[in-house]
DRENTORKOL-3810 file (N, C-alpha, C; in nm, 4 decimals):
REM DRENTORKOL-3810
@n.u->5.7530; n.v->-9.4718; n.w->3.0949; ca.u->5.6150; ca.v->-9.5122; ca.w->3.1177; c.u->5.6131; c.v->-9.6275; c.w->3.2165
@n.u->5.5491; n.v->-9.6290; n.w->3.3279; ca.u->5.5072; ca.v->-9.7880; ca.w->3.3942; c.u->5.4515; c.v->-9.8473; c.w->3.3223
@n.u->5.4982; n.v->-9.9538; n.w->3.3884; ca.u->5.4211; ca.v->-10.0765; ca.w->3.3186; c.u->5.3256; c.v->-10.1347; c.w->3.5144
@n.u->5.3159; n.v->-10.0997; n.w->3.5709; ca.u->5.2272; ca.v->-10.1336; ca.w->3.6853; c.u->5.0945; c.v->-10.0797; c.w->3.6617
@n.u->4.9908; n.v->-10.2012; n.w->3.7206; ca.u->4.8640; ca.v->-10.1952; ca.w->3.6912; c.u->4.8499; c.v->-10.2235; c.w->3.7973
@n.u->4.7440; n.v->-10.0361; n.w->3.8880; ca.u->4.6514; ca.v->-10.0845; ca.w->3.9693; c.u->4.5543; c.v->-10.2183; c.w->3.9902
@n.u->4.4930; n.v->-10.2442; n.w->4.1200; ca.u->4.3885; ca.v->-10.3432; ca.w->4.1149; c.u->4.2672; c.v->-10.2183; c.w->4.0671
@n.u->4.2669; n.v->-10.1066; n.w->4.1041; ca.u->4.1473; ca.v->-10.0332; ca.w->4.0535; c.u->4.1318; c.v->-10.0628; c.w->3.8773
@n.u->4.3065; n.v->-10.0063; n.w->3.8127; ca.u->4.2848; ca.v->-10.0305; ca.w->3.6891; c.u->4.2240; c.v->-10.1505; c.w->3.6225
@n.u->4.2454; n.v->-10.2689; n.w->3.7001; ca.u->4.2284; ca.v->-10.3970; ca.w->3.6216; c.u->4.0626; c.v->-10.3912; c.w->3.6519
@n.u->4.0672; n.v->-10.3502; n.w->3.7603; ca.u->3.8860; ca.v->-10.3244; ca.w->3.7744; c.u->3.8209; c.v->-10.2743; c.w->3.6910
@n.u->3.8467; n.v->-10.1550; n.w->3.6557; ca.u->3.8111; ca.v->-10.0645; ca.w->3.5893; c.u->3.7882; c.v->-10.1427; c.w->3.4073
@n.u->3.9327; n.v->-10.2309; n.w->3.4129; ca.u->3.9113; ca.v->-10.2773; ca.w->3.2453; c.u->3.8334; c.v->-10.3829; c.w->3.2632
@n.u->3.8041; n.v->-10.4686; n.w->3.3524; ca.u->3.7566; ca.v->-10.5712; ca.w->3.3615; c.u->3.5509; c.v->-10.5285; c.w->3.3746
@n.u->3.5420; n.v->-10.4404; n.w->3.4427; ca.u->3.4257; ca.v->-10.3644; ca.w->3.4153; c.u->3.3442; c.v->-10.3038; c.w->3.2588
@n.u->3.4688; n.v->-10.2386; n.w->3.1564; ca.u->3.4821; ca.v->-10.2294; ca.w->3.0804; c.u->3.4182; c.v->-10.2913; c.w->3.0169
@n.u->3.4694; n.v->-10.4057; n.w->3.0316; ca.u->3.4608; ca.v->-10.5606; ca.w->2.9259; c.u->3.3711; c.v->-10.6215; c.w->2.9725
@n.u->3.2988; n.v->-10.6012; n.w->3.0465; ca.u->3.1904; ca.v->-10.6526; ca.w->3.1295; c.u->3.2332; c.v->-10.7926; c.w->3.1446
@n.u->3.3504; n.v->-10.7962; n.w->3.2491; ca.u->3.3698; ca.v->-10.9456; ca.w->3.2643; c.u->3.3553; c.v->-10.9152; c.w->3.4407
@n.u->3.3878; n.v->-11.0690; n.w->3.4853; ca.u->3.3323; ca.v->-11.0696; ca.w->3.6368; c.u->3.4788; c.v->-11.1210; c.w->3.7165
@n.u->3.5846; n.v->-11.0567; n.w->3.7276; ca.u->3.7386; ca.v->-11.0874; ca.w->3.7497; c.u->3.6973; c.v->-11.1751; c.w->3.9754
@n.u->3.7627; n.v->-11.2753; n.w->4.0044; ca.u->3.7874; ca.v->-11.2951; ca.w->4.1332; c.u->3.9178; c.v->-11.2263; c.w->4.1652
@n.u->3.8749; n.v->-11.2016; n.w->4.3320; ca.u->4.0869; ca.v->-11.1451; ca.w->4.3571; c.u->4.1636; c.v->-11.2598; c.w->4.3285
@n.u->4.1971; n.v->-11.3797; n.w->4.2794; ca.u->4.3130; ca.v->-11.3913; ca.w->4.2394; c.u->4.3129; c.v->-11.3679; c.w->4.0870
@n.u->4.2022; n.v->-11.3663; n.w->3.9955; ca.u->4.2204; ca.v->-11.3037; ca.w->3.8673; c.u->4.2761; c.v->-11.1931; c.w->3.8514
@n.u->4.1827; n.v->-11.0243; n.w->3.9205; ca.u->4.2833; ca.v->-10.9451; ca.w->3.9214; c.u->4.3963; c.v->-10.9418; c.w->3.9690
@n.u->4.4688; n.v->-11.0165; n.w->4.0703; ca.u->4.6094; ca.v->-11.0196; ca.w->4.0886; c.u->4.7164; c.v->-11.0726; c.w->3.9629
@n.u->4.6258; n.v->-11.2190; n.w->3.8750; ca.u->4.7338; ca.v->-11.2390; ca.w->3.7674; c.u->4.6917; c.v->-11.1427; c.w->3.6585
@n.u->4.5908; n.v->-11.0940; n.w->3.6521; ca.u->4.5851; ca.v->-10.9763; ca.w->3.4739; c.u->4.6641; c.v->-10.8844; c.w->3.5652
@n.u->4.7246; n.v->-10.8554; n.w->3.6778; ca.u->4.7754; ca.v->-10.7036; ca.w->3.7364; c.u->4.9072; c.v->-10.7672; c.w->3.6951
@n.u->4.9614; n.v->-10.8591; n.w->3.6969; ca.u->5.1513; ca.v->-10.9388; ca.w->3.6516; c.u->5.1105; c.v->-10.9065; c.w->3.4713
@n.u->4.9641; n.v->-10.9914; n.w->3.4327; ca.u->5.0170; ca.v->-11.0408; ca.w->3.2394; c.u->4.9929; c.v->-10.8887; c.w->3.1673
@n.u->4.8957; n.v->-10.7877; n.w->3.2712; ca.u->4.8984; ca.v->-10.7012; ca.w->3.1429; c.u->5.0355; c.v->-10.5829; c.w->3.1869
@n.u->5.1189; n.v->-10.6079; n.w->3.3006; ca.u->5.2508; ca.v->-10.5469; ca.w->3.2857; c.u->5.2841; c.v->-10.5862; c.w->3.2047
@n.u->5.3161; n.v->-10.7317; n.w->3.1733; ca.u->5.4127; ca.v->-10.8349; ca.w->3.0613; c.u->5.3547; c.v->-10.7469; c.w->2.9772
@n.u->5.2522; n.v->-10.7635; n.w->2.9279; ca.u->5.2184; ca.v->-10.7230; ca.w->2.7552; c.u->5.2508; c.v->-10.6016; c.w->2.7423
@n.u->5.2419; n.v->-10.4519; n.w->2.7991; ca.u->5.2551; ca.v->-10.3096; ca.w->2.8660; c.u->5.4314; c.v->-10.3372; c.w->2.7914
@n.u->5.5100; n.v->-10.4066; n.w->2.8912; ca.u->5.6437; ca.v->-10.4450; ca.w->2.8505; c.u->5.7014; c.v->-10.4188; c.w->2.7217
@n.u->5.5982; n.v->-10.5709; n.w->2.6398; ca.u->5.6091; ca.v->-10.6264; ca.w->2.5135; c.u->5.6091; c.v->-10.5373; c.w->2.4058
@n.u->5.5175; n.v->-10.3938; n.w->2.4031; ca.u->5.4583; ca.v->-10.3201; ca.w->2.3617; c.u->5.5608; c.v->-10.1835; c.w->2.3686
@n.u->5.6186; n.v->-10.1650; n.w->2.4843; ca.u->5.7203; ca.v->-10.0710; ca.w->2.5219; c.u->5.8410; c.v->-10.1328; c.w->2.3947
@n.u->5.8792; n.v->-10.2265; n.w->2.4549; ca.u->6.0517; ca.v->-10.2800; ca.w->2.3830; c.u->6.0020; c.v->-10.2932; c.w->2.2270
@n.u->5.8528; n.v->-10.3387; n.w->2.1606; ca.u->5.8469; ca.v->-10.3230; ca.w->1.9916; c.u->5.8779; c.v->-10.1574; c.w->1.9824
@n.u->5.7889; n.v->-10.0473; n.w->2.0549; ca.u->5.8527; ca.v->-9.9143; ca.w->1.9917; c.u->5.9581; c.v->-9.8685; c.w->2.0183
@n.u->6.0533; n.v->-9.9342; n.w->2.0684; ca.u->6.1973; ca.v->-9.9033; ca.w->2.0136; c.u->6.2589; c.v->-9.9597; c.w->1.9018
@n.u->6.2370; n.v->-10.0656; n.w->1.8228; ca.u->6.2795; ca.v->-10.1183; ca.w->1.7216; c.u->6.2372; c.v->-9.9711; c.w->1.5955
@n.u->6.3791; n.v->-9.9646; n.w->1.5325; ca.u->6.3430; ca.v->-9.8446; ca.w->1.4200; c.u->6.2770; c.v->-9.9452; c.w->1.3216
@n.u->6.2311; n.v->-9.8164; n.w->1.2485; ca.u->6.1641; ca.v->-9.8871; ca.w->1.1218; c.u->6.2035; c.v->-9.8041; c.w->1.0143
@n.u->6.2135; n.v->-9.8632; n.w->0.9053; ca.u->6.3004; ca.v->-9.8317; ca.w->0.7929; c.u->6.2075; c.v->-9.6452; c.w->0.7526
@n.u->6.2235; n.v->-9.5306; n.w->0.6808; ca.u->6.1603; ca.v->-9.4395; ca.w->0.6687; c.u->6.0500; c.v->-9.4791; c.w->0.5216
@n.u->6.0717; n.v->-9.5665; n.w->0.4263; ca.u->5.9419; ca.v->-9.6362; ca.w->0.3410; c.u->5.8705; c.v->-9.6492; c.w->0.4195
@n.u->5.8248; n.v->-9.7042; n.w->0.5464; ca.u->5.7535; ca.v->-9.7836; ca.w->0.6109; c.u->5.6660; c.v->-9.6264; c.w->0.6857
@n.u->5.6902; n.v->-9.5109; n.w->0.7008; ca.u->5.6586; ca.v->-9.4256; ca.w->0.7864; c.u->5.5806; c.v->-9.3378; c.w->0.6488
@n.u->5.4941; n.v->-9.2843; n.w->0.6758; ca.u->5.4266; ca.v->-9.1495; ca.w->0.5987; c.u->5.4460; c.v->-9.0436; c.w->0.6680
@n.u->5.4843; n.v->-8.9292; n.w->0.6062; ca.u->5.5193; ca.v->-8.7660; ca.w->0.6456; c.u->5.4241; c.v->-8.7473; c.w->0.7914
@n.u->5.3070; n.v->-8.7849; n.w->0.7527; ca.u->5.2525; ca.v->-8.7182; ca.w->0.9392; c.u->5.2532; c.v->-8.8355; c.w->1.0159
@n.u->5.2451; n.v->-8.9452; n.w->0.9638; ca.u->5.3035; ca.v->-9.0331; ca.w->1.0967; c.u->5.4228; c.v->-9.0716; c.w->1.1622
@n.u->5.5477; n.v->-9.0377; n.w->1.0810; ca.u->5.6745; ca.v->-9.0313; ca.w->1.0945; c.u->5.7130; c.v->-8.8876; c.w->1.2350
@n.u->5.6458; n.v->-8.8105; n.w->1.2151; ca.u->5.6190; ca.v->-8.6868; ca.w->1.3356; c.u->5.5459; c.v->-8.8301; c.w->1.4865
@n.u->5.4690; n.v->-8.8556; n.w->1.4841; ca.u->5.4024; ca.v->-8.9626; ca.w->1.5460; c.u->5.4860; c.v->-9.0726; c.w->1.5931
@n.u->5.5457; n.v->-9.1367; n.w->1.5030; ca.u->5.6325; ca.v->-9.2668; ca.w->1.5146; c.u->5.5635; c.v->-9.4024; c.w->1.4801
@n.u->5.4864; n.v->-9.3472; n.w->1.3711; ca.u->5.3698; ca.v->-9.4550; ca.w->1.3236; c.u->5.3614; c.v->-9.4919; c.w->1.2322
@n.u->5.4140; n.v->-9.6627; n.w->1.2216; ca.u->5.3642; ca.v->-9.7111; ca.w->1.0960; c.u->5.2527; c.v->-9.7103; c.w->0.9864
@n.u->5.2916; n.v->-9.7060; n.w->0.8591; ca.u->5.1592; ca.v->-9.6717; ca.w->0.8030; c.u->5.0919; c.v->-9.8230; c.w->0.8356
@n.u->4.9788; n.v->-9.8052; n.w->0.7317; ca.u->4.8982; ca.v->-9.9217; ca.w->0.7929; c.u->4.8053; c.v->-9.8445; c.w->0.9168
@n.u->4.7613; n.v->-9.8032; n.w->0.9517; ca.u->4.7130; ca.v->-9.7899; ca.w->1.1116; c.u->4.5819; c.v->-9.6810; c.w->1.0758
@n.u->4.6297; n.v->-9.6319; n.w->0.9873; ca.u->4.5144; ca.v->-9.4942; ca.w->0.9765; c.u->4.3971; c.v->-9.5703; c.w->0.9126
@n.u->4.2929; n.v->-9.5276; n.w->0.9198; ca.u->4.1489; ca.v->-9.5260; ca.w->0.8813; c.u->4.1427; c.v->-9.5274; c.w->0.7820
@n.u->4.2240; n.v->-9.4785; n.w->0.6940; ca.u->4.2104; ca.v->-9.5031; ca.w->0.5581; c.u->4.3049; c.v->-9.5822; c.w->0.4453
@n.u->4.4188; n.v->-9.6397; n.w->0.5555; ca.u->4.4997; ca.v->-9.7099; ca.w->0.4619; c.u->4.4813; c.v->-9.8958; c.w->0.4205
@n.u->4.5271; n.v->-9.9372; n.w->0.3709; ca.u->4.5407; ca.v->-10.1139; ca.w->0.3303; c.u->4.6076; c.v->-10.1808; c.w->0.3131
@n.u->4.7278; n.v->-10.1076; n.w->0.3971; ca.u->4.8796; ca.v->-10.1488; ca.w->0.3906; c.u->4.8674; c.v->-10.3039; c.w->0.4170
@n.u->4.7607; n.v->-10.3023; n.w->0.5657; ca.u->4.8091; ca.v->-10.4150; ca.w->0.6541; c.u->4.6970; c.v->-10.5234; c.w->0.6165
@n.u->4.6617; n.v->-10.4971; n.w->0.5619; ca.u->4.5624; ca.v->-10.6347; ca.w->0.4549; c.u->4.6398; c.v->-10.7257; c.w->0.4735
@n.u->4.5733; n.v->-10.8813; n.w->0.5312; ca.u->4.6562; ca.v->-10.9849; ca.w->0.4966; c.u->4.5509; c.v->-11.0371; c.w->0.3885
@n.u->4.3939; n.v->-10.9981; n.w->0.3840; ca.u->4.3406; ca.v->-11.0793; ca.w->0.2905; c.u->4.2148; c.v->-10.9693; c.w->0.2793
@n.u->4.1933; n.v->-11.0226; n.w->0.1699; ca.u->4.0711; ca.v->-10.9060; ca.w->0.0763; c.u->3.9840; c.v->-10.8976; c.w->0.1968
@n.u->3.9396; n.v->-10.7813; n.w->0.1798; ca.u->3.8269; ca.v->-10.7376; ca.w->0.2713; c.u->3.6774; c.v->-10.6809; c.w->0.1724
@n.u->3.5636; n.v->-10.7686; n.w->0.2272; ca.u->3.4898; ca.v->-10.7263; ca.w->0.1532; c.u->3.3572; c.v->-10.7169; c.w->0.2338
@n.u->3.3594; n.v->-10.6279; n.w->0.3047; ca.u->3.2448; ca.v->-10.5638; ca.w->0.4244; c.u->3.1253; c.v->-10.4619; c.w->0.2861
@n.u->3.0698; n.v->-10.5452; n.w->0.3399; ca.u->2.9076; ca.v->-10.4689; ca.w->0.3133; c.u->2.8723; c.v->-10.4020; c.w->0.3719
@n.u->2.7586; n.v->-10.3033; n.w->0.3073; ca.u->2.6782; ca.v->-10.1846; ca.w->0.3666; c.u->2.7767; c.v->-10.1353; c.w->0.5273
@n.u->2.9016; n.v->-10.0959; n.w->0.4632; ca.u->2.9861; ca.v->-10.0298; ca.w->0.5644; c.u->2.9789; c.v->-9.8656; c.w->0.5332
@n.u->2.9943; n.v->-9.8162; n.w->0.6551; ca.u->3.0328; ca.v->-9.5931; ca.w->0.6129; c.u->3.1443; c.v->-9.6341; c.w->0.5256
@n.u->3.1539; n.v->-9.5296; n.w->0.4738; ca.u->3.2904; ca.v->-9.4617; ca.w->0.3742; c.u->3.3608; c.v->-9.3870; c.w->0.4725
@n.u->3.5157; n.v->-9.4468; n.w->0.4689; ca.u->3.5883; ca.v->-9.3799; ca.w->0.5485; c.u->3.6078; c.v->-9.2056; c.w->0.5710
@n.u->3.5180; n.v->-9.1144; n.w->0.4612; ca.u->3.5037; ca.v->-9.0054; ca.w->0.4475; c.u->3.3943; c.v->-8.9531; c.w->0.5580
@n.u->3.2821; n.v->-9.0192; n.w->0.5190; ca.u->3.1940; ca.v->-9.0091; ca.w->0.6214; c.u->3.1859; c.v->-9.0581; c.w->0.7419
@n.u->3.2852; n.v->-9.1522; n.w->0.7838; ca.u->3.3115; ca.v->-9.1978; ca.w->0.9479; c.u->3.4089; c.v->-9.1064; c.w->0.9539
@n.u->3.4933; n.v->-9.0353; n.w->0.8951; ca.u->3.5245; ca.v->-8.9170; ca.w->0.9726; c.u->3.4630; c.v->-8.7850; c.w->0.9907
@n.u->3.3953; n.v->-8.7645; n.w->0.9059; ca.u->3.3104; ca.v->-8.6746; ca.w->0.9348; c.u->3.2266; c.v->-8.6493; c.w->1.0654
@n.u->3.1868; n.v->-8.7563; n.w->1.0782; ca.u->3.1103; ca.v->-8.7769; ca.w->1.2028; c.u->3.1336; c.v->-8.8439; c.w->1.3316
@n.u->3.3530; n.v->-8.7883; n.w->1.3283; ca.u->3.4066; ca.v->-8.8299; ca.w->1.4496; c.u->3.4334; c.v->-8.6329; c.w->1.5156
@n.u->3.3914; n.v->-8.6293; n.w->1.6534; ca.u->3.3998; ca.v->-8.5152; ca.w->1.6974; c.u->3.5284; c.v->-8.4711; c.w->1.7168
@n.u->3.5801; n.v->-8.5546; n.w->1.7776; ca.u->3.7339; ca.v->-8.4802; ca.w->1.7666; c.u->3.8374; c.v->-8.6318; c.w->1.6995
@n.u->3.9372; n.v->-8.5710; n.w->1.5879; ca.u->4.0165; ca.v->-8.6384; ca.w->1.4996; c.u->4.1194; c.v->-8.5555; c.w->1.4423
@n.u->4.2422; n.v->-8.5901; n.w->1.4145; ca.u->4.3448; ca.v->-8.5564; ca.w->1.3519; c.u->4.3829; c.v->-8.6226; c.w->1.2106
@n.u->4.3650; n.v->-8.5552; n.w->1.1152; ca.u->4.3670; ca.v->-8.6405; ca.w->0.9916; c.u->4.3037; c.v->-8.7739; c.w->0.9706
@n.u->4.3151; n.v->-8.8750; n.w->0.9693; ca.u->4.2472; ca.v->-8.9619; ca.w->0.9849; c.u->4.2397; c.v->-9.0601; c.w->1.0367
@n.u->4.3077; n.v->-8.9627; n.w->1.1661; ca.u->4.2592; ca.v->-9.0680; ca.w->1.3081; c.u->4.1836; c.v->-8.9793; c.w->1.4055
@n.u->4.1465; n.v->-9.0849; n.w->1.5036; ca.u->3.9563; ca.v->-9.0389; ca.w->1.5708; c.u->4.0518; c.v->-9.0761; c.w->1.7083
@n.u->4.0324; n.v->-8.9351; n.w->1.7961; ca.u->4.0324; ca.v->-8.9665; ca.w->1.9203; c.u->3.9181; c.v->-9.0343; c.w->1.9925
@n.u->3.9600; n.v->-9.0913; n.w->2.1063; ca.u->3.8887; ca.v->-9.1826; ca.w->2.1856; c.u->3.9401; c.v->-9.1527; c.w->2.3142
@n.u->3.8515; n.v->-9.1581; n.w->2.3908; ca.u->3.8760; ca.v->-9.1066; ca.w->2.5774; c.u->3.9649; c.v->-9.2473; c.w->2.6217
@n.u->4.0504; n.v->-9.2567; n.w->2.6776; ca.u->4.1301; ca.v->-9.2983; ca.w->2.7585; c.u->4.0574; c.v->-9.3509; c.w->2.8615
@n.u->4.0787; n.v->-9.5147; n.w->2.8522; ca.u->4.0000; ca.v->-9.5852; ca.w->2.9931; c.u->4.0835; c.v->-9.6375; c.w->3.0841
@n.u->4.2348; n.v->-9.5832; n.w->3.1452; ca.u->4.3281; ca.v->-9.6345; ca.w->3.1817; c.u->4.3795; c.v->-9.4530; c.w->3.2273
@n.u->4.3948; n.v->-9.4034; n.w->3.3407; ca.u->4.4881; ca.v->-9.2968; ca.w->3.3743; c.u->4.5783; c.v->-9.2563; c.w->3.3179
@n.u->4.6540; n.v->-9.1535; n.w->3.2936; ca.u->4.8046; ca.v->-9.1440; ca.w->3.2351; c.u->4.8534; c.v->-9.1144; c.w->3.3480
@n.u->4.9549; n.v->-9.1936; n.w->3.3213; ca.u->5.0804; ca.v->-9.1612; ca.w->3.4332; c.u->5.1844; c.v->-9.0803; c.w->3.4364
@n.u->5.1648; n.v->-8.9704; n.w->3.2858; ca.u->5.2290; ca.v->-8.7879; ca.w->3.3174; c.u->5.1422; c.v->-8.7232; c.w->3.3386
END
């Protein structure tokens, strides 16, 4: 995978985010979000023990914790009001794989 970020891309996220980037801003987010791109590459090579993986995310390479419906990664009680039920926010995601919700890609792929 690259880790190089167009100036279009940084445009593009910086648009996104509705922020207002100068050319030397997009020139340093085009260096820090390689770094982080990096950072992000070298954590998914670290294995992780097979406790730590569930049957369809282990196909994936995905810690539990991550899905829509788990509470692995609680560091502290969560107590959200008048929230959907994770049953019914999937219900009413158009396209999803068990219980995760695709989302369009705001960044090119580079295969």
């Amino acid at each position: 995978m690259t880790t190089d970020f167009s100036r279009e891309s940084v445009k593009r996220i910086a648009e996104l985010s509705r922020l207002h980037l100068s050319e030397d801003e997009i020139t340093q987010y085009q260096k820090e979000l390689a770094k982080i791109i990096q950072a992000f590459n070298a954590l998914s090579q670290v294995p992780l023990p097979k406790e730590l993986l569930g049957d369809a995310r282990s196909a994936l390479g995905m810690a539990k914790g991550i899905g829509a419906d788990d509470s692995l990664s609680r560091m502290c009680s969560d107590e959200a009001k008048n929230s959907i039920a994770t049953h019914d926010f999937l219900a009413q995601s158009p396209d999803r794989e068990g219980v995760f919700v695709r989302v369009p890609a705001i960044l090119a792929s580079s295969t």
